[in-house]
DRENZAMI-158851 format. One line per 2 residues: their letters; for each residue x, y, z of N, C-alpha, C. Coordinates in steps of 0.001 Angstrom, whole numbers, plus 500000, padded with zeros to 6 digits. Example, Ala and Ser with C-alpha at 12.3 -4.5 7.8 and 13.67 -1.06 7.14 Angstrom:
REM DRENZAMI-158851
AS = 513190/494310/507800/512300/495500/507800/513200/496700/507800  512850/497750/507080/513670/498940/507140/512900/500030/507870
REM end
This chain:
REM DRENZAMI-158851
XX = 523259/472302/574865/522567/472125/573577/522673/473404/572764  522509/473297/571181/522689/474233/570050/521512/475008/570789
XX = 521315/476606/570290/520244/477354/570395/519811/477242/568705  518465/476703/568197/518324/476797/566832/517397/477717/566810
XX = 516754/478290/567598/515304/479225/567431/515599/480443/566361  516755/480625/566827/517068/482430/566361/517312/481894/564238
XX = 518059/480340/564493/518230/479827/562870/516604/479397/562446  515749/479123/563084/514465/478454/562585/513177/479683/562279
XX = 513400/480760/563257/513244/482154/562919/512969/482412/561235  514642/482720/561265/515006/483187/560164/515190/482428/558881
XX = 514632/481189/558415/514220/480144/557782/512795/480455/557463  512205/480970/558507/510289/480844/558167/510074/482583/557980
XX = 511295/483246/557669/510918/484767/557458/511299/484750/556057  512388/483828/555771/512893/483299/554144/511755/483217/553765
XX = 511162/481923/553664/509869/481310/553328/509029/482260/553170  508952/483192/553726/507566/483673/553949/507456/484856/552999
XX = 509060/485204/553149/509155/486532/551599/509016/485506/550795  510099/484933/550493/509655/484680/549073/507783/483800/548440
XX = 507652/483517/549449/506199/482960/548640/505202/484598/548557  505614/485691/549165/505142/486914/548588/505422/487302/547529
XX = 506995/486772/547198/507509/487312/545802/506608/486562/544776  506626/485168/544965/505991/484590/544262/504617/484837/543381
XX = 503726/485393/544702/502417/485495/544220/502478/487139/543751  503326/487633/543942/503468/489521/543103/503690/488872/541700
XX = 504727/488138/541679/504928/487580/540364/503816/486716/539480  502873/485904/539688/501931/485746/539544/501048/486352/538885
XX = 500526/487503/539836/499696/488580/539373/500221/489497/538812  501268/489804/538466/502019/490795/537522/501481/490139/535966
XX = 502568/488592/536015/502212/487808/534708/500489/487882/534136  499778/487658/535159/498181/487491/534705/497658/489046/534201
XX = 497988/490212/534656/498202/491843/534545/498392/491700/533136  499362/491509/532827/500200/491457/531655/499146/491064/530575
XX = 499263/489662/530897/498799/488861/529918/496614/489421/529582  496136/489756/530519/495422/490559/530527/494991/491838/529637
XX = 496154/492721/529880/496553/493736/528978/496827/493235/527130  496892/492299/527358/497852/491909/525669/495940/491290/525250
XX = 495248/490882/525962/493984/489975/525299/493129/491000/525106  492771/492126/526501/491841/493119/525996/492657/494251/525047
XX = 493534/494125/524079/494358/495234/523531/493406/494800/521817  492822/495852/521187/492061/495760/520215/492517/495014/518863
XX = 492008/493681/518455/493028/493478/516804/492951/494430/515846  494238/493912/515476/494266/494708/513802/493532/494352/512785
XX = 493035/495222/512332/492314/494513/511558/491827/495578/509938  491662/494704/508389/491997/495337/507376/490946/496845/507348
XX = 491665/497008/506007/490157/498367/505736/488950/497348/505434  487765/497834/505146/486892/496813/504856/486005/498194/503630
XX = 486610/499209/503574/486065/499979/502383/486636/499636/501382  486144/498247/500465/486945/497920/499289/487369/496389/499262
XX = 487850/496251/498270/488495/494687/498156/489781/494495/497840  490749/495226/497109/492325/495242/496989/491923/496679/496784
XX = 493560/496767/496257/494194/498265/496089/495401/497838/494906  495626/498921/494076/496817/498801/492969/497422/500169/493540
XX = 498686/499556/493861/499936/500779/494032/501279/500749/493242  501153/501787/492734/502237/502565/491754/503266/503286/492762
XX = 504696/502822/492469/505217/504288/493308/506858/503956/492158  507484/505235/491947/508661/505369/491756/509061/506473/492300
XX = 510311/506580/491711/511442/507500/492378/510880/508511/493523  511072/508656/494707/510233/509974/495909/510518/510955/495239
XX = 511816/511239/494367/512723/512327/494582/512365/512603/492930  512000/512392/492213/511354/512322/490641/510518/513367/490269
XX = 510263/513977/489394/509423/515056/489111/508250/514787/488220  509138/513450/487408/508478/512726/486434/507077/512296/486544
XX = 505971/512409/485825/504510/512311/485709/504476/511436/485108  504216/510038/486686/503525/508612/485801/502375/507957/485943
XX = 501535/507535/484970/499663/507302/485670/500050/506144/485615  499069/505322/486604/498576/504170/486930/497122/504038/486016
XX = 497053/502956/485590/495214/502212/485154/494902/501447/484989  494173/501379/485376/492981/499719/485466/492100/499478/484519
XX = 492407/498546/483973/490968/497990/482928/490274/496774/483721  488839/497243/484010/487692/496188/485007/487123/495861/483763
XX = 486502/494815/484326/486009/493862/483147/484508/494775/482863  484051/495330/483388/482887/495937/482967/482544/496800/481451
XX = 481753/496629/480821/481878/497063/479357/481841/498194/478975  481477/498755/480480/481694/500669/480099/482248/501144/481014
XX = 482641/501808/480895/483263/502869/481894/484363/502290/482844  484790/500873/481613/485770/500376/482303/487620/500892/482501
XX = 487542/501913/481951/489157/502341/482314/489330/503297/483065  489913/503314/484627/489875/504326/485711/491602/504625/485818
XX = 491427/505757/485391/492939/506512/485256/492815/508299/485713  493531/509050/485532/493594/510265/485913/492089/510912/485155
XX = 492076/510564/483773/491136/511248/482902/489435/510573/483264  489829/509484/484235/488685/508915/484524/488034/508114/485263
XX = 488668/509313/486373/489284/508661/487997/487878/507777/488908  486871/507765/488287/485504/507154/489112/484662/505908/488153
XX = 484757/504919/488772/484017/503629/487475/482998/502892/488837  482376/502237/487807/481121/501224/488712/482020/500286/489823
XX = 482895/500108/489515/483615/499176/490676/484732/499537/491386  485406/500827/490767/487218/500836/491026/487189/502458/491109
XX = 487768/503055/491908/488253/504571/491612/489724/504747/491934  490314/505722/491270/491472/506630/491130/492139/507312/492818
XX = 492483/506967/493872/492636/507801/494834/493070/508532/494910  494614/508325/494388/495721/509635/494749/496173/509992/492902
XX = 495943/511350/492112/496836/511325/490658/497789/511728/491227  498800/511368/491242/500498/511969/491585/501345/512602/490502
XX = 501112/514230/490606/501584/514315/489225/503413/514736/489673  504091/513459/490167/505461/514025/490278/505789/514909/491580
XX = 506065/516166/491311/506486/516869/492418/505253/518230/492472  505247/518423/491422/503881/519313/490739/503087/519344/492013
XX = 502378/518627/492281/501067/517865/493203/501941/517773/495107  502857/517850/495304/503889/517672/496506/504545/518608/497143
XX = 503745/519814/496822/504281/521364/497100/503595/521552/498804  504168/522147/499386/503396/522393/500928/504042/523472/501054
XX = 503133/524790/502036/503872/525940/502048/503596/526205/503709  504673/526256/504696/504684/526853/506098/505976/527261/506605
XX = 505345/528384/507194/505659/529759/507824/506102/530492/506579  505784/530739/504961/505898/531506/503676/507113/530769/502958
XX = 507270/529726/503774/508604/529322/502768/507828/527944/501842  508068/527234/501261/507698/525801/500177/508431/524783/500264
XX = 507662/523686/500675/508292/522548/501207/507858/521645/499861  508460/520348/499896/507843/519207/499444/507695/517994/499745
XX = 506379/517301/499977/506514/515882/500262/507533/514526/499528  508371/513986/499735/508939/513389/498985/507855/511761/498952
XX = 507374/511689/498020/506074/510664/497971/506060/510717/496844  505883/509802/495868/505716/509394/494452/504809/507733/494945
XX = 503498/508362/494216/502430/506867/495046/501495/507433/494075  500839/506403/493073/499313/506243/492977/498507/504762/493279
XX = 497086/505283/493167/496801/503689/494270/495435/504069/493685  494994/502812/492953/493571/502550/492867/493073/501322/493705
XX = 491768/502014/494196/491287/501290/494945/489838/500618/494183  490218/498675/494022/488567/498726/494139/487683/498194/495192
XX = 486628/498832/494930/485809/498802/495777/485149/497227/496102  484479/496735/494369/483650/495643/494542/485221/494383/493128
XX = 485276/493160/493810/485874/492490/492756/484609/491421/491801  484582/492308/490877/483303/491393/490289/484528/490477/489199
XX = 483638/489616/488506/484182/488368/488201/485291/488960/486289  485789/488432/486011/486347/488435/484954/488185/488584/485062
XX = 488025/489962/484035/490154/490017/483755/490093/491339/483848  490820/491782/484684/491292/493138/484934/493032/493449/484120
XX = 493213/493944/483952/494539/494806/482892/495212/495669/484211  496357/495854/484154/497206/497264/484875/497986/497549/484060
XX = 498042/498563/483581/498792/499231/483124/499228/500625/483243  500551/501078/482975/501570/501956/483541/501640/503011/482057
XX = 501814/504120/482470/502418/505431/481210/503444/506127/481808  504979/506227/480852/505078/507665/481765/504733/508593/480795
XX = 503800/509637/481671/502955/510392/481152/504141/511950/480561  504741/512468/481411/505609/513301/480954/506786/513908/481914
XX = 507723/513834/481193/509104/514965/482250/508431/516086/482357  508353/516642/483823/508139/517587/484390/509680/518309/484824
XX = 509783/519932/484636/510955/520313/485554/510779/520824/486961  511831/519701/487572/511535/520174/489324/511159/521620/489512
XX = 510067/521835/490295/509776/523188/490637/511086/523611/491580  511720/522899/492071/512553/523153/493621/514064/523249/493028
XX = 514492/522599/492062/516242/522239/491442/515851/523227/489474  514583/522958/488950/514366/523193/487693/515070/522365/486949
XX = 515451/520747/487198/516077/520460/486632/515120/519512/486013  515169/518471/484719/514634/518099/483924/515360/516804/483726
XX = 514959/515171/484024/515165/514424/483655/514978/513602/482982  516553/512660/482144/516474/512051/481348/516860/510952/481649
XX = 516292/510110/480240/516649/508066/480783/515438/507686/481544  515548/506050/481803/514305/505731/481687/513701/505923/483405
XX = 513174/504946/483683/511557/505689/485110/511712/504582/485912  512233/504482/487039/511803/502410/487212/511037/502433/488221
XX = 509601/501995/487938/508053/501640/489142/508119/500081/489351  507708/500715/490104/507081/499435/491166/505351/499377/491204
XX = 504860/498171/490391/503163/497724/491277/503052/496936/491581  502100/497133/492703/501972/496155/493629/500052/495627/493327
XX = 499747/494405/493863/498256/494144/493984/498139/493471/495494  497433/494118/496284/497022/494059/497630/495187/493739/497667
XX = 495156/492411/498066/493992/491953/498056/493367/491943/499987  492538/492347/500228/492311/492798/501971/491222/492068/501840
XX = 490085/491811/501093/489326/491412/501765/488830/490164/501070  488334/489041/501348/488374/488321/502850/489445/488808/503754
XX = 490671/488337/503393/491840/488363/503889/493092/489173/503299  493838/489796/504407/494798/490454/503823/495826/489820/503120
XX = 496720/490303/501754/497234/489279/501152/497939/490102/499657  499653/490375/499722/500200/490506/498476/499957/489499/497205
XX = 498732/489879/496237/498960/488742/495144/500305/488840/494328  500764/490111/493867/501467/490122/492901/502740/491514/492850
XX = 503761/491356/492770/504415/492618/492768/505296/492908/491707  505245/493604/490672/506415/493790/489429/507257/494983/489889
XX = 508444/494735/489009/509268/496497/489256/509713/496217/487674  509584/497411/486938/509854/497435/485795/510481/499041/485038
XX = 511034/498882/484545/511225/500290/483154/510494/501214/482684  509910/502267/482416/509659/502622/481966/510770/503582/481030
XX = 510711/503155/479380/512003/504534/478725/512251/505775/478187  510699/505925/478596/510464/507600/477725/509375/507676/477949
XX = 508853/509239/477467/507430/509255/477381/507004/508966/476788  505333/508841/477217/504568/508002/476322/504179/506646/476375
XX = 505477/506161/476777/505771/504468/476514/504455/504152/477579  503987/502890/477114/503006/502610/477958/503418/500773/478518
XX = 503340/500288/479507/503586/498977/479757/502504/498353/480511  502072/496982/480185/501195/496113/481236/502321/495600/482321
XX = 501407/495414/483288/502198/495606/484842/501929/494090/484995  500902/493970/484822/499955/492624/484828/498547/492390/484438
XX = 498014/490985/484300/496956/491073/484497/496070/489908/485368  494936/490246/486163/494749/489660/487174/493040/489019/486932
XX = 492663/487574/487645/491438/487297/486314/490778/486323/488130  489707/486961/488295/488813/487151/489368/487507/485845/489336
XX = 487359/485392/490093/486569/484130/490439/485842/484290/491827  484247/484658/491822/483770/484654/493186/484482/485128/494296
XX = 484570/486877/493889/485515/487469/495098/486820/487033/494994  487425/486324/494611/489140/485910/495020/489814/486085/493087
XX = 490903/486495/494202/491710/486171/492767/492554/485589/492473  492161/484445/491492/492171/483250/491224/493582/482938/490189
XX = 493787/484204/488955/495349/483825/488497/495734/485033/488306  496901/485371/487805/497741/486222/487603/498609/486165/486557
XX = 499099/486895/485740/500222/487353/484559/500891/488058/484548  502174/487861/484278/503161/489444/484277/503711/489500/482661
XX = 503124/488352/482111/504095/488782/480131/503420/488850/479375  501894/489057/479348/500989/489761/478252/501504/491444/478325
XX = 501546/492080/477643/501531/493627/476552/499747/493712/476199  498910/494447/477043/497843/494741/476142/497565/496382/476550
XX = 498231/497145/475666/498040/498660/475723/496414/498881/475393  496150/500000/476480/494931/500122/475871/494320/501554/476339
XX = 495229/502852/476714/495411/503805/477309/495178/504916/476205  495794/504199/474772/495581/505396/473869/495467/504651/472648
XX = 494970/503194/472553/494647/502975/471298/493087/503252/470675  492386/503755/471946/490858/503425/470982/490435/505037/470423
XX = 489559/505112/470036/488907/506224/469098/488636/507463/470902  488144/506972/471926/487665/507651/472876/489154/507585/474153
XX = 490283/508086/473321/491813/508241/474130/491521/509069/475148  491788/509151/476176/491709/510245/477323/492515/511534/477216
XX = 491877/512793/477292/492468/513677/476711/493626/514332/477340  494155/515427/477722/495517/515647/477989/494968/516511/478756
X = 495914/516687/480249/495645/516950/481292/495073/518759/481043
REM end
């Protein structure tokens, strides 16, 4: 007769690894999956309700303001000259490269960042305005060079709270100084915002009697 012991052996030593592999594998997967549930969500800022961001060229020297008109009847235009209102403030004025100077170990660096960003705080109900200036050619502190022709920005409207959420994004021209352009305008309903415009023109940065004065 066959001898099978030494084959029936080695059949139940098979078996017996692999249902070890099995259950390592098991508890690895549950490890895992473990790790991924207690891992903290992401989750928005909650200081505020959107944000308006301005950014052109990194590499630009050029001085361009961002501003907001809130529907509030005073102290409704928050721009460089008037960076704090009942609902909305001014975060970053970016004046170009001016403002982007850093100095370590005695030598002068610069951030390449061209960003302004108003943040508001509360969205109370009505029509908010954005509008864009370029405010003035600056000459690079770093090249001294001085540019000409027109500016091209980008704004954005970032709504976070309830929920995070791009309403609206333009990229547009600016052709000189001075020139002033609406970016958009955005018209608010019980916290949300409810419509949007990108082809109204309503300058309103330097038409009234109380213009914001020069830096």
């Amino acid at each position: 007769m066959r001898n099978y012991n030494n084959h029936l052996s080695f059949i139940d030593l098979l078996m017996n690894a692999l249902a070890v592999f099995a259950m390592l594998f098991i508890f690895t997967i549950l490890q895992v999956n473990k790790v991924v549930k207690e891992q903290p969500p992401v989750s928005a800022p909650t200081d505020g309700q959107a944000l308006i961001i301005m950014t052109w060229d990194d590499n630009s020297a050029d001085d361009i303001d961002l501003w907001v008109k809130t529907p509030e009847t005073m102290g409704n235009r928050i721009g460089y000259s008037n960076p704090s209102g009942f609902t909305a403030n001014l975060e970053r004025d970016d004046l170009g490269r001016i403002n982007d100077q850093f100095k370590k170990n005695g030598k002068i660096g610069f951030i390449n960042t061209n960003r302004e960003v108003i943040k508001i705080r509360k969205l109370m109900d009505g029509t908010y305005i954005v509008n864009v200036e370029f405010y003035q050619r600056t000459q690079d502190p770093g090249t001294q060079y001085i540019s000409h022709g027109p500016v091209k920005v980008k704004v954005q409207l970032l709504q976070f709270n309830p929920e995070y959420r791009e309403v609206i994004q333009r990229e547009f021209v600016l052709e000189d100084e001075r020139v002033e352009k609406t970016a958009f305008t955005f018209k608010v309903e019980n916290d949300e915002i409810v419509e949007t415009n990108n082809l109204k023109q309503i300058p309103f940065i330097r038409v009234t009697e109380d213009t914001p004065g020069m830096r």
